[in-house]
One Martini backbone bead per residue (centre of mass of N, CA, C, O) as a GRO file, in nm:
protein
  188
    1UNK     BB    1  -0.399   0.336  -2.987
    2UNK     BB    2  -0.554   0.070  -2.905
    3UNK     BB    3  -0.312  -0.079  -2.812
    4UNK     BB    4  -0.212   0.094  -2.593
    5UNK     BB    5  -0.526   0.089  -2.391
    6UNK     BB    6  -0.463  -0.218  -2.361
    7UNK     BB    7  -0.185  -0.173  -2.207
    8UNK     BB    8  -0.328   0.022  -1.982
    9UNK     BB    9  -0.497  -0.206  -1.849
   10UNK     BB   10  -0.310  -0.408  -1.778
   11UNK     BB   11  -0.148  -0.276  -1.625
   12UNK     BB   12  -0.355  -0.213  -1.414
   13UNK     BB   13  -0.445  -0.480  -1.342
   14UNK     BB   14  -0.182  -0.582  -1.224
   15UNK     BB   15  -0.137  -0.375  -0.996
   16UNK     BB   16  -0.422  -0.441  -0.872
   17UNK     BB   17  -0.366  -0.733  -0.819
   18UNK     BB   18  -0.103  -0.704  -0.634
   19UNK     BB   19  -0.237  -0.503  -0.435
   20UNK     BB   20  -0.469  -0.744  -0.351
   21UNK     BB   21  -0.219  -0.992  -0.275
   22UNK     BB   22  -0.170  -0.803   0.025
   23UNK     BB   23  -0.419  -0.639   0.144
   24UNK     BB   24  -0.613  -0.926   0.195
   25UNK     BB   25  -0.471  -1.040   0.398
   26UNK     BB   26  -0.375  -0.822   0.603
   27UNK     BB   27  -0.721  -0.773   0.628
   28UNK     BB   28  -0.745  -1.079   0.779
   29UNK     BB   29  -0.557  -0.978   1.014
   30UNK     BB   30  -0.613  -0.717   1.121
   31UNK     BB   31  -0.393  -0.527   0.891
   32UNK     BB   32  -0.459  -0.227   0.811
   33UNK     BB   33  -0.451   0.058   0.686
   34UNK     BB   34  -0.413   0.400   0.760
   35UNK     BB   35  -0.334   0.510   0.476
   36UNK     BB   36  -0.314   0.702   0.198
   37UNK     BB   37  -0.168   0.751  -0.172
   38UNK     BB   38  -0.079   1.008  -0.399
   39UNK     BB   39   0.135   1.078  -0.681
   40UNK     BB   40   0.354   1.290  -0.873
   41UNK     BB   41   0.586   1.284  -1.140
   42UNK     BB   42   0.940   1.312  -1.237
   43UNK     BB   43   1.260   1.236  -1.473
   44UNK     BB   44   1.456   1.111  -1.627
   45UNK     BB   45   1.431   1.078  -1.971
   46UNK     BB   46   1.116   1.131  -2.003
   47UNK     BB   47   0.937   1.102  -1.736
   48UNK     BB   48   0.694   0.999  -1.577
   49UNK     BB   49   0.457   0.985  -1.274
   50UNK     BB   50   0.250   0.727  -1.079
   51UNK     BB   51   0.041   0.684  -0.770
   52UNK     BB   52  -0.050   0.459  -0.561
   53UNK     BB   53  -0.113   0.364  -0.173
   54UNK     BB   54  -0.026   0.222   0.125
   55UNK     BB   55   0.025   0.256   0.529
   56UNK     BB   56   0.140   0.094   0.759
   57UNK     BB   57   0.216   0.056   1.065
   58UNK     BB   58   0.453   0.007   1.281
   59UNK     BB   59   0.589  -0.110   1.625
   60UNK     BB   60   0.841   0.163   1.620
   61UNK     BB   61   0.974   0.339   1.870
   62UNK     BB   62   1.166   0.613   1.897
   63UNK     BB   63   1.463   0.843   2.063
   64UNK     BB   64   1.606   1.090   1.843
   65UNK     BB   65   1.775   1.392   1.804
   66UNK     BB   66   1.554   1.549   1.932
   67UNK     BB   67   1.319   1.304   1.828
   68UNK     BB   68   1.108   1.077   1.608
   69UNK     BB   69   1.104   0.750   1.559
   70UNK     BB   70   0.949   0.546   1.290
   71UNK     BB   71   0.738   0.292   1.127
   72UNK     BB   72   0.685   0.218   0.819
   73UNK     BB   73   0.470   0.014   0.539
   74UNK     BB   74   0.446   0.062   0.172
   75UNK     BB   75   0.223   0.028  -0.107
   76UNK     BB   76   0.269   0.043  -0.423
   77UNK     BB   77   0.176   0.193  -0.775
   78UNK     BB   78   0.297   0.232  -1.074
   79UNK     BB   79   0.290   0.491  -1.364
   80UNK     BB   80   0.483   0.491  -1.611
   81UNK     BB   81   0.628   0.719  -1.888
   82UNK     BB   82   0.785   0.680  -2.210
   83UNK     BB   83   1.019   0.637  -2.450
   84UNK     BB   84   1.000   0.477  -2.702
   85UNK     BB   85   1.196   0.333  -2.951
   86UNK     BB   86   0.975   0.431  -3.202
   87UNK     BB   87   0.880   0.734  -3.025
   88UNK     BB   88   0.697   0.683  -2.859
   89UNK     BB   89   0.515   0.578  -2.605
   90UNK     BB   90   0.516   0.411  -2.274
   91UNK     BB   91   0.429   0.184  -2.050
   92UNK     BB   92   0.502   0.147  -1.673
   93UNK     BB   93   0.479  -0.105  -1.416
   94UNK     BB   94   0.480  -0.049  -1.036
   95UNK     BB   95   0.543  -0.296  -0.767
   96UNK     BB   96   0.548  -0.223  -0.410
   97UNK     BB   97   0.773  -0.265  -0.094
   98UNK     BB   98   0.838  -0.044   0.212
   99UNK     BB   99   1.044   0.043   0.438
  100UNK     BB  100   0.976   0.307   0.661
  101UNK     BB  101   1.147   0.589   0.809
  102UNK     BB  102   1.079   0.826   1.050
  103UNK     BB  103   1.159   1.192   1.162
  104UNK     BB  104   1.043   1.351   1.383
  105UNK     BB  105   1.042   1.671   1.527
  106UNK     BB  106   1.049   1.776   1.870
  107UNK     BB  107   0.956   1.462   1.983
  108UNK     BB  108   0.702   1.417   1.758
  109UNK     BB  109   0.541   1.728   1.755
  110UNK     BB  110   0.583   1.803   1.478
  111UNK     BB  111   0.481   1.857   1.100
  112UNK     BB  112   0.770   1.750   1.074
  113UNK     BB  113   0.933   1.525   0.826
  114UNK     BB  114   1.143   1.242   0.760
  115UNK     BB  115   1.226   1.000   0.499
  116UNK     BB  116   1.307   0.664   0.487
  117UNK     BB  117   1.395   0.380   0.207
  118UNK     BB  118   1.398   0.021   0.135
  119UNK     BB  119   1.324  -0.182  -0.129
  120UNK     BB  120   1.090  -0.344  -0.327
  121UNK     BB  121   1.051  -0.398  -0.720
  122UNK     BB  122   0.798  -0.445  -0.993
  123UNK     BB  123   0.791  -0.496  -1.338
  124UNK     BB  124   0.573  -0.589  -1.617
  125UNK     BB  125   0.843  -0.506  -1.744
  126UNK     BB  126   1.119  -0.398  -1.918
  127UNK     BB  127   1.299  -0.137  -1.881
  128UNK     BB  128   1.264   0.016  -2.206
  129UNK     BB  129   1.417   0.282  -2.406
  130UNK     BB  130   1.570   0.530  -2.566
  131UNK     BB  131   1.771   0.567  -2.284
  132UNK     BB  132   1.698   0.302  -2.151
  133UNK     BB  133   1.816  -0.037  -1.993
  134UNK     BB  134   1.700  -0.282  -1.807
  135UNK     BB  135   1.788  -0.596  -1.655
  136UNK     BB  136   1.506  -0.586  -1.443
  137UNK     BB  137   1.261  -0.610  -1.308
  138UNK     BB  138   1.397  -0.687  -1.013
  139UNK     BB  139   1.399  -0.401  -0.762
  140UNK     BB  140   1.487  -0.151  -0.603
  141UNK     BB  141   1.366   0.110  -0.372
  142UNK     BB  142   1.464   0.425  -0.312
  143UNK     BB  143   1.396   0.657  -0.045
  144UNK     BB  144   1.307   0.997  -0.013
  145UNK     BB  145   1.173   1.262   0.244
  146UNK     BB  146   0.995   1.540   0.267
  147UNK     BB  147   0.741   1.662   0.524
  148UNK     BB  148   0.376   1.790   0.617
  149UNK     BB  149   0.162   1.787   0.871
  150UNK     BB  150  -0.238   1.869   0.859
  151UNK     BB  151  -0.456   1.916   0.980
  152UNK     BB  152  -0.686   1.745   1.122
  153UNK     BB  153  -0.467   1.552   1.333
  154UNK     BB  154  -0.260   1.558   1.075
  155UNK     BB  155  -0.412   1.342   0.842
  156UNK     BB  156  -0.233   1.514   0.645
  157UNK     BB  157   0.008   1.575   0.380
  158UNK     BB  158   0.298   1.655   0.226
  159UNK     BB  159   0.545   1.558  -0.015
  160UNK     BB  160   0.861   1.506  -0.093
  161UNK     BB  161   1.059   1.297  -0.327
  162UNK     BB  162   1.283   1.048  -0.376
  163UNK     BB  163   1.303   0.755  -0.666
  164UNK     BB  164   1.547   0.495  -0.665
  165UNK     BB  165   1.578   0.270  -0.912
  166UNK     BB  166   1.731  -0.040  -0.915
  167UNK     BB  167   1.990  -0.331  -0.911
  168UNK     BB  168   2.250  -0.272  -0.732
  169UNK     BB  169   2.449  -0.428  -0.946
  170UNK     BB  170   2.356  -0.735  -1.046
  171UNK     BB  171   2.265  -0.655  -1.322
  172UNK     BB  172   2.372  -0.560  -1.669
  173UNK     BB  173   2.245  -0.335  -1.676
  174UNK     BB  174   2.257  -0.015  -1.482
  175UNK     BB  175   2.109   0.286  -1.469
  176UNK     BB  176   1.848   0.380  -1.335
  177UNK     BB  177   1.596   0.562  -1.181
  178UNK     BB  178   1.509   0.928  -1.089
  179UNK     BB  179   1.248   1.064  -0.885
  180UNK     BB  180   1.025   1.349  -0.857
  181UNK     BB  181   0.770   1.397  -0.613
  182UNK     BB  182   0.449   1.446  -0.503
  183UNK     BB  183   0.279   1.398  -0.164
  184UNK     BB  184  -0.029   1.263  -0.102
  185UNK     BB  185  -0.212   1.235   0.236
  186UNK     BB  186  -0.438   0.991   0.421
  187UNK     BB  187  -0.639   0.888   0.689
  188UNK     BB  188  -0.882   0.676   0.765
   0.00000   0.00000   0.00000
């Protein structure tokens, strides 16, 4: 038990020192992120996950199929709970960085928006379960979301999301793995 403890603060701190070696340079160009997140959910093979993200705006809006399309670039720490090899859980830190597009209907005026992206993703072990097993530790992160903004002018969001990491096939293993999340979002 005191083993585990001392590998979940490691992994916290991994997470930790990645997501300030990003944000730090971005926010001394007075790049701040506009918004934070923390979100939380399940996947297969008894796969846990929990999350917490900043994302910035980026600069490009436009006007598309009776909606608005806009984009921002988000990064998260993740950490999964996984069934361990020798039958107890194992933790597993995930580090990324994703540009996402968004879909805002009615003309970028609903509170209903649609969110897709690709982006990449560094896990600080590999990811080795009982069920399954990662040939890399640097994967993709693919994201789909539908979400609706709430609250004073929208600045808070609550998200469904579908979030599938693989290495897209460039080495053997790749099983993949798909979680469903809850996302709240509040801007700052």
């Amino acid at each position: 038990m005191k083993e585990r403890r001392k590998e979940l603060l490691r992994c916290v701190c991994l997470a930790t020192v990645a997501m300030a070696a990003v944000v730090a340079p971005a926010a001394a160009q007075g790049l701040r992120p506009s918004s934070f997140f923390v979100q939380g959910g399940a996947g297969e093979d008894h796969v846990g996950a929990a999350a917490v993200g900043v994302q910035w705006p980026l600069p490009w809006r436009s006007s598309a199929l009776g909606g608005e399309l806009s984009a921002n670039a988000e990064l998260f720490g993740s950490l999964w709970r996984a069934r361990a090899l020798d039958g107890g859980r194992e933790n597993f830190v995930q580090v990324g960085l994703v540009p996402m597009l968004r879909y805002r209907f009615a003309q970028g005026r609903s509170p209903w928006f649609a969110e897709a992206g690709i982006g990449l993703s560094l896990t600080g072990k590999r990811f080795v379960t009982r069920d399954k097993e990662f040939s890399t530790r640097a994967n993709f992160s693919d994201n789909l979301a539908v979400g609706r903004s709430f609250g004073e002018q929208g600045r808070q969001e609550l998200s469904l999301r579908l979030q599938h990491t693989s290495n897209a096939g460039l080495k053997k293993p790749n099983p993949g793995l798909n979680l469903v999340m809850l996302r709240y979002a509040s801007a700052f």
